[in-house]
C-alpha positions, 0 to 999 in steps of 0.5 A: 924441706930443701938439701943441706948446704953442709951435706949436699944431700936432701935434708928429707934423706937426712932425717930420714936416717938420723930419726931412728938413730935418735929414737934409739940412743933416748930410748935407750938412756930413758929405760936405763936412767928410770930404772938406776933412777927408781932403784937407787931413790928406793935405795936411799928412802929405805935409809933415810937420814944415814951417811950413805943417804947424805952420800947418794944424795950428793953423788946425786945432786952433783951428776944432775948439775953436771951438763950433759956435753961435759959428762959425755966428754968425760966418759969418751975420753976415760972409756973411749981413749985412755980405756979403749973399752968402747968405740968414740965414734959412730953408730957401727963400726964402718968397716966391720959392720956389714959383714958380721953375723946378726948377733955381731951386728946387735953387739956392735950397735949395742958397745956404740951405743953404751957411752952416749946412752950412759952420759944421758942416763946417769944425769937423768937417773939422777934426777929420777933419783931424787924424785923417788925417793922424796917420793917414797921419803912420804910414803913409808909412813903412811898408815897401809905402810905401818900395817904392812910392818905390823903385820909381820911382812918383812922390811924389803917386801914393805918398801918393794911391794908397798910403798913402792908401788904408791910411790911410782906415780909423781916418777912416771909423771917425771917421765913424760916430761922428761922426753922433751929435754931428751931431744934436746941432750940428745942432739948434743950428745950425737954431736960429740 
């Protein structure tokens, strides 16, 4: 692959030590954002038409508009420099890292990992938001739906059990298309 002009360094050496890093910070953001995704478009199906509806979805559609370099901006500098809830930058801390205990060292990986996995996963989760819950919005008045009710099973177990089993597919479907535009968040978001 040749050496980086930039580093100094075979580019082989480079990818060799950024590829986990990478792996780590998407799967991360793509647990967290399926998972805030999938809860909060249940969330919003199960009350359908309301205010807080109209109101989550457009909390929504915001965040998805928002591109991903600008939101984690935001974050870095409200949680990072004016809140110093979180480290700015790198993946461990320089100085610390090699002489923390294991546990040490997971809890440092894990507080630089949460703004970046959070400026990705919000946006994303957003979008998964959306999807679920137009796709349980069609679910909830199908027939197996409507006999649940009539049965006596109660509202949560209807729209937990039910609806959003059959309703998980068009999501899981949106998962594997969003892997490729996470490579492509993600090298900005590391950029930053």
């Amino acid at each position: 692959l040749g050496r980086s002009i930039a580093q100094r360094r075979p580019v082989r050496t480079i990818l060799v030590e950024a590829i986990p890093r990478t792996l780590l910070l998407m799967a991360s953001a793509l647990g967290v954002a399926f998972a805030l995704g999938v809860a909060a478009g249940a969330w919003q199906a199960a009350r359908a038409g309301s205010r807080l509806d109209r109101i989550a979805g457009r909390v929504s559609v915001a965040l998805s508009a928002l591109p991903e370099f600008w939101l984690a901006l935001a974050l870095l500098f409200l949680f990072g420099l004016r809140l110093r809830w979180f480290p700015v930058s790198g993946m461990v801390d320089p100085t610390l890292h090699e002489y923390l205990s294991p546990g040490g060292r997971l809890r440092d990986i894990a507080a630089h990992l949460v703004l970046p996995a959070a400026s990705i996963a919000l946006i994303l989760g957003a979008v998964v938001a959306r999807y679920q819950r137009q796709a349980m919005v069609d679910i909830l008045p199908d027939d197996f739906v409507r006999t649940a009710r009539a049965k006596g099973v109660r509202e949560h177990f209807v729209v937990m059990r039910h609806a959003l089993r059959n309703a998980l597919l068009p999501t899981i479907t949106l998962m594997g298309l969003a892997l490729p535009a996470l490579v492509g968040g993600s090298v900005f978001i590391e950029s930053i």
